[in-house]
N, C-alpha and C positions, 0 to 999 in steps of 0.2 A: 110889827111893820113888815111889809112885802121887802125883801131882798131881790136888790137887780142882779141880771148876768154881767154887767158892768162891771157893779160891788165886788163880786166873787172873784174876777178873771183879778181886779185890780190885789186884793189881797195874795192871790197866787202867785201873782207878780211880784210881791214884796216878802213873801215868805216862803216858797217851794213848795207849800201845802196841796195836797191833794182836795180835789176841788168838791169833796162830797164835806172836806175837814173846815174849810173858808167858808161854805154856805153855815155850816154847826156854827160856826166861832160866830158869823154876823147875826145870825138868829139869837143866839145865847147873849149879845151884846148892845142887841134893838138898833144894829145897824151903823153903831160905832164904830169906826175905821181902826183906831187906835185900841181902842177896850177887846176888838176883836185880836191884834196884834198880839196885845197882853194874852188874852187868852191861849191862843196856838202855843207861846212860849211858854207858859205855865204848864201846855199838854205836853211838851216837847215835840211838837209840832211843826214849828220855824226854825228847825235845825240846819231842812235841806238847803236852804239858799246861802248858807255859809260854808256849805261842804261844795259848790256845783261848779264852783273857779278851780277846781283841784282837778287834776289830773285822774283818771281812773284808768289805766294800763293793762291791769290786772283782769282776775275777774273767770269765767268760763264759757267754753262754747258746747250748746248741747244739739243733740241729733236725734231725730225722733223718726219713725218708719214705719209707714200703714196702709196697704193694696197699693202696693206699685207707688207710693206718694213719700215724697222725705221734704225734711226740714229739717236747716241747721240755723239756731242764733248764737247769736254773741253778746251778753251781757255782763257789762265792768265792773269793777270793784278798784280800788286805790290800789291794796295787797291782798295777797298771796293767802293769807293767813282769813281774810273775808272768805276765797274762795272755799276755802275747805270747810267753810262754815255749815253745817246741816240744816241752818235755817233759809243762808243764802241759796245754797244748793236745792232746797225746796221749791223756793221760788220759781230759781232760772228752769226745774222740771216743768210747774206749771205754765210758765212762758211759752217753752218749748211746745208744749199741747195745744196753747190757745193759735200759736202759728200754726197749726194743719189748716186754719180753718180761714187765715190771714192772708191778703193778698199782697201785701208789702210791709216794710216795717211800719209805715205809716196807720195802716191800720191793726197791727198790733200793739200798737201804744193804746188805742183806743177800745182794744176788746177785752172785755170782761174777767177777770176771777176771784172767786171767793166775793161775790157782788160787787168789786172795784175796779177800775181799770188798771190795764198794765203800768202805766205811767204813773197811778196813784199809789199804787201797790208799791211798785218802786223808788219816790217819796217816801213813803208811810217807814219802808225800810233803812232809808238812806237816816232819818231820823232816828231810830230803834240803836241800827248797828254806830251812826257817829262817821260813818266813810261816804263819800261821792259815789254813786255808781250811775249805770247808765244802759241804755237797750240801745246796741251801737248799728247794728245789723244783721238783716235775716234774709234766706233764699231757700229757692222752692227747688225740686229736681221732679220728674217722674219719666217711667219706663215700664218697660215686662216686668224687669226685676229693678229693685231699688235694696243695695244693701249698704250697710253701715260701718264707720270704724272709726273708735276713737283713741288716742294713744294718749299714754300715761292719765288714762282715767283716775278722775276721785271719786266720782260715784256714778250709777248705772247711766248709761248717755249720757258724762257730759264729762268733760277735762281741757287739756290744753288746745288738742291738735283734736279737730273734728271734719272727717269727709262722708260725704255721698257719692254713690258710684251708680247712675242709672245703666243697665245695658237687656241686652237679648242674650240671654244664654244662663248658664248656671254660677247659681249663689256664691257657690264654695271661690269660684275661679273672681267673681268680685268683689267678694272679701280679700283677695290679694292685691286685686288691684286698688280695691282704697288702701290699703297699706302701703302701695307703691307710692301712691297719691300721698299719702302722710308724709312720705320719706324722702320724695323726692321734687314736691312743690311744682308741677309743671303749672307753665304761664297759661295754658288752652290745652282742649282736646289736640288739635291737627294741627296744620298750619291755616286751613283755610276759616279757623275759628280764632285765630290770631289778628289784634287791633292792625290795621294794614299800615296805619301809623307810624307804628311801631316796627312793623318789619322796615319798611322803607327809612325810618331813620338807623337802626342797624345797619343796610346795604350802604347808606349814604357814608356810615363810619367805616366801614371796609373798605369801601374805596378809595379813602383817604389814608387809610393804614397802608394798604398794597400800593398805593402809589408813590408814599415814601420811600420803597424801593427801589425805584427808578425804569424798572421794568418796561417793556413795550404794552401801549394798552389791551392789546388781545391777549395778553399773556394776563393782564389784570384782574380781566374778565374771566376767566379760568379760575383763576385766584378766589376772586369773588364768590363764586358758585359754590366752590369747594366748603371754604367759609359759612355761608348763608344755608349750606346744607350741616354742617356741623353744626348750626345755631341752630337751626330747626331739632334736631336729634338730641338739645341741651333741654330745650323750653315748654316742645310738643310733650303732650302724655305718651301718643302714640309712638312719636319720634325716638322716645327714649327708650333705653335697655333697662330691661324688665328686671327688677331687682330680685325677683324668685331663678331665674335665670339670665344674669348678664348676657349671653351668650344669643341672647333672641330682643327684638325691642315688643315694647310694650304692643305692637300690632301685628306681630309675627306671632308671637302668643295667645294674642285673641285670637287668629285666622285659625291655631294649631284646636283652639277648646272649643271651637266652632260659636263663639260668643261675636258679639257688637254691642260695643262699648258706645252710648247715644251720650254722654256729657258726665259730668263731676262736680262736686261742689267740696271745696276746702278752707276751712275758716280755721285762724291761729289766733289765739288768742292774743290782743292786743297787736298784731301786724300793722304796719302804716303809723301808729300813734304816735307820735314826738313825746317824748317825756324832758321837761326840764331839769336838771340837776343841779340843786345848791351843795355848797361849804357848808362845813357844819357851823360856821361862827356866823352866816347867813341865816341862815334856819333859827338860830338862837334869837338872832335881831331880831326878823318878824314874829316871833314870838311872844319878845317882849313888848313888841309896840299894840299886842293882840291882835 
């Protein structure tokens, strides 16, 4: 019997399965909902949707670099112990490749390898290994030069801490600067690449700090400045002191190697993510309740 797109989405829905794995199961089952169910579990195939409430924190971010073009992703694992896995590691390489080619992460969920999509591919895994994982996000950089850096690598492009460093000038001198970038997390390039948001709720907090002072307001305002130029020279890449030489900031440096630094890209693995922590006598309970 003809299998709808209906059929297939509706069994995805119910089992995690990768959607070439739901169309096999309803064929093989003459369009039985349930006998296809059986089936997938029998393939170990409905694994993923018992793993996809789990937290995946873990995991690695890979960096890949081609005529002036970079791309870094970020794809999860639950542990530590997934990442250093040489099958998982496999993968997040081919990921990595199919994003040169991907205009968002949105369509790299949907692009192709080894004739499966990323999304299914990553499925197909999550069932295999027994862990949640997941394609959390990806970004693009390009320039003259586009150089790479990743710190405490597990294997070739990919580890914890992964940057892009697009600029005008020479390789060697932006290889330091994504190291600086690794090391030292700025918020933006400058400040005028800073959420203005964001600056302006910082001035609005200094204000209220200097004013606890009691101070005359022009004297505040001074205050302020002072302030909002410290936090710029905290946050900015340019702003900051250049970690090859303290003694210069990261734009005194450039201006000195005759380079221009055009943007950055820094992904850490699992940054932003909330992880929930149980007791161990928690963990036991729902364990036993399955």
């Amino acid at each position: 019997m003809a299998i709808t797109a209906a059929q297939v989405k509706q069994l995805r829905d119910q089992t995690g399965a990768g959607m070439m794995d739901a169309k096999k199961a309803l064929a093989e089952c003459d369009g039985d909902m349930d006998a296809a169910l059986d089936w997938l579990r029998t393939k170990g195939l409905a694994k993923a949707a018992k793993k996809s409430g789990r937290t995946a924190a873990e995991g690695l971010v890979a960096v890949r670099v081609e005529d002036g073009r970079g791309v870094a992703v970020e794809v999860n694992a639950e542990t530590d112990f997934v990442a250093k896995n040489a099958e998982f590691q496999e993968m997040v390489a081919k990921i990595a490749e199919a994003a040169m080619t991907a205009d968002d992460v949105e369509a790299l969920a949907e692009a192709t390898i080894d004739g499966k999509s990323v999304s299914e591919t990553i499925t197909d895994k999550i069932a295999k290994i027994g862990e949640n994982m997941s394609l959390r996000r990806m970004a693009k950089i390009e320039g003259d030069t586009v150089v790479s850096y990743v710190h405490n690598a597990m294997a070739d492009g990919m580890g914890k801490i992964g940057v892009l460093v697009a600029l005008k000038g020479d390789a060697a001198f932006g290889k330091q600067v994504a190291m600086h970038v690794a090391a030292s997390n700025p918020a933006a390039l400058d400040e005028a690449s800073l959420d203005p948001a964001v600056v302006d709720k910082e001035r609005e907090l200094q204000k209220e700090i200097a004013r606890e002072s009691g101070k005359p307001e022009q004297v505040i305002e001074k205050m302020i400045e002072g302030r909002m130029k410290k936090y710029m020279s905290e946050v900015t890449l340019m702003g900051q002191a250049f970690v090859v030489d303290p003694d210069k900031t990261v734009a005194e440096a450039a201006q000195e190697a005759g380079a221009e630094i055009a943007g950055f890209v820094r992904f850490e693995v699992g940054e932003g993510i909330t992880v929930e922590k149980e007791d161990f006598a928690e963990e036991v309970a729902k364990a036993a309740q399955g």
